[in-house]
Backbone bond lengths (Angstrom), bond angles and torsions (degrees), N, CA, C in turn:
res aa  C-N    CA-C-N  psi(-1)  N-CA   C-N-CA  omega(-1)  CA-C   N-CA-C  phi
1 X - - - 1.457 - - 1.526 110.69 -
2 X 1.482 112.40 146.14 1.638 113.20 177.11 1.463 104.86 -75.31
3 X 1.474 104.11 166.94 1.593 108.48 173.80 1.086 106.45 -77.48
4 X 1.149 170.45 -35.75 1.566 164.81 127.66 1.473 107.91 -18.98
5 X 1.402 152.84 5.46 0.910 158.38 74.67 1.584 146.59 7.60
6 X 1.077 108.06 -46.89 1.644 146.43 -171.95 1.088 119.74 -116.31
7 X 1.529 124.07 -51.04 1.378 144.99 -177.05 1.498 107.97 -98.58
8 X 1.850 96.07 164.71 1.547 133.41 168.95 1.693 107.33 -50.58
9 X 0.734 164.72 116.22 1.343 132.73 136.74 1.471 121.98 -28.14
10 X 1.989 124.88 148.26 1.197 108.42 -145.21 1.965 87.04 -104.27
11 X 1.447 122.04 28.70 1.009 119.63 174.68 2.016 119.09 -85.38
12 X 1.408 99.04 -10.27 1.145 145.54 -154.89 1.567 108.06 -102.45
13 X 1.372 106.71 -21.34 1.553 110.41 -144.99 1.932 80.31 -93.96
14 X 1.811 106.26 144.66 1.802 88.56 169.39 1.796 80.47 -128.95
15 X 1.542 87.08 130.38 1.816 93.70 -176.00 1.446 115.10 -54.86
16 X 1.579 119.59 -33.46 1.513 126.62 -160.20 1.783 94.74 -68.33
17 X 1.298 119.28 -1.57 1.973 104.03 -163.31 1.939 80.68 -115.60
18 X 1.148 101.55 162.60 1.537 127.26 156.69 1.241 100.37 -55.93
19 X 1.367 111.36 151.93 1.394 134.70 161.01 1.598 110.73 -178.60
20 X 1.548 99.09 -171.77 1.666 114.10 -171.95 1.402 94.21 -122.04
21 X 1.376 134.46 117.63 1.132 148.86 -168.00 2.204 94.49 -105.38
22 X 1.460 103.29 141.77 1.526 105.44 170.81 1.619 86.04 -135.88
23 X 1.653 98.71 116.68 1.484 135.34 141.83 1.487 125.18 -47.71
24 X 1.561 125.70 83.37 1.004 120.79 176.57 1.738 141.11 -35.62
25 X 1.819 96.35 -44.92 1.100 119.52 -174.62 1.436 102.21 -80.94
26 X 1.033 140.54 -30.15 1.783 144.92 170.69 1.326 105.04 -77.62
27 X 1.567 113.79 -41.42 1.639 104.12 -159.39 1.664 110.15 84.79
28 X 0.913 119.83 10.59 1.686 128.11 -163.15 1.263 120.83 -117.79
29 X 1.306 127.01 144.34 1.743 127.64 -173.10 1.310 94.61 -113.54
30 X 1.537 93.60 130.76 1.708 132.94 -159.36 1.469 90.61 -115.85
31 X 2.104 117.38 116.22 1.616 111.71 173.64 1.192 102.68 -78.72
32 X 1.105 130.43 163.09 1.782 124.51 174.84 1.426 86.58 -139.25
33 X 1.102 91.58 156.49 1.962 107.39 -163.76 2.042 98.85 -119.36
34 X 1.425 107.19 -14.52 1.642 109.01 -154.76 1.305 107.68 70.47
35 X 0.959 140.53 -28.43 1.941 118.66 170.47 1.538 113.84 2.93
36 X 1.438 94.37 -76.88 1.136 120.71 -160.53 1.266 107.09 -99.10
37 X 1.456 140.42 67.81 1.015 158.26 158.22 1.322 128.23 -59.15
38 X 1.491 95.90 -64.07 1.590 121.73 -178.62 1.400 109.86 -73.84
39 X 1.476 138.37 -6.39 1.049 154.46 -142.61 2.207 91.01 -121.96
40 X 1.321 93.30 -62.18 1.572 118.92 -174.04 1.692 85.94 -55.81
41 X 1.631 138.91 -92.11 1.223 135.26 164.78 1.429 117.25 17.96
42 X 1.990 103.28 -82.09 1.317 97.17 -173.02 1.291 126.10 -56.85
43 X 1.745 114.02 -41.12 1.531 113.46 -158.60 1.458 115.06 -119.33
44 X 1.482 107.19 13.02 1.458 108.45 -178.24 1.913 97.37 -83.50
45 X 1.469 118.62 150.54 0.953 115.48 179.45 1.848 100.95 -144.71
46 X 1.728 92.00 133.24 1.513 107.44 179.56 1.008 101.08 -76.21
47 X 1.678 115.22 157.62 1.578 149.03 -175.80 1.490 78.54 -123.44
48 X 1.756 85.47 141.49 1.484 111.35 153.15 1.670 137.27 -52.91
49 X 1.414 90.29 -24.85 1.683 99.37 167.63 1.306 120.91 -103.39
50 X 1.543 118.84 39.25 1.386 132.30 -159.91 1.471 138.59 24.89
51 X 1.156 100.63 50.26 1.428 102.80 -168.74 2.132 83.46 -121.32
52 X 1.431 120.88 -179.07 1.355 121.76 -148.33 2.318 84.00 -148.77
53 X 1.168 68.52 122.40 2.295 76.86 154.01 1.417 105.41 -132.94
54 X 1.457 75.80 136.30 1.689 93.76 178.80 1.961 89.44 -152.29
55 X 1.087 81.76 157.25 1.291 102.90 174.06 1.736 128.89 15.54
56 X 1.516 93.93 39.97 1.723 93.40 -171.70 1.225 101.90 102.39
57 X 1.422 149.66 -18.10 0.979 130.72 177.59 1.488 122.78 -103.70
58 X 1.535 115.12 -169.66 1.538 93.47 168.08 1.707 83.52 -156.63
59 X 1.552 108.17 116.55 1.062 120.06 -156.84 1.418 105.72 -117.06
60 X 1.485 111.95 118.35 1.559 136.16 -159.92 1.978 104.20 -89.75
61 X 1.457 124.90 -41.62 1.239 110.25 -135.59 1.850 77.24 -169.29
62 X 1.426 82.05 168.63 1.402 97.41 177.23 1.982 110.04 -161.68
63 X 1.582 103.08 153.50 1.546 77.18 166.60 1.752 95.22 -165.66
64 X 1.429 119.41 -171.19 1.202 115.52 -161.81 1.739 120.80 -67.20
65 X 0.489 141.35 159.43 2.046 144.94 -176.41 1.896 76.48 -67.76
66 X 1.848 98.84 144.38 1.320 102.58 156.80 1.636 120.06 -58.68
67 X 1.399 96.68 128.64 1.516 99.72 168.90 1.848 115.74 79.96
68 X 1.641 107.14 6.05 1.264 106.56 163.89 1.180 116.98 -122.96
């Protein structure tokens, strides 16, 4: 199954909350804590096919922290 399939769309995604981030380019689920929220804001940048790069990644989907 694709990550748009499974996942949030990352239009959806609000950096300041927890979540489970899926890394396109790895194939891999990234925990995100919000730490770095305000950080994600400035320099994350949307793709036209809704997917998000930031920092090396290229981030497809998103969805709730296990168990929250």
């Amino acid at each position: 199954m694709l990550a748009q399939e499974l996942f949030r769309p990352m239009s959806e995604f609000d950096p300041l909350e927890p979540a489970l981030l899926h890394d396109r380019l790895k194939d891999q689920i990234i925990p995100w804590t919000g730490e770095e929220g305000e950080v994600f804001r400035r320099l994350a940048r949307f793709q036209p096919d809704g997917t998000v790069s930031w920092d090396g990644f290229m981030l497809d989907g998103w969805d709730e922290p296990l168990g929250g």
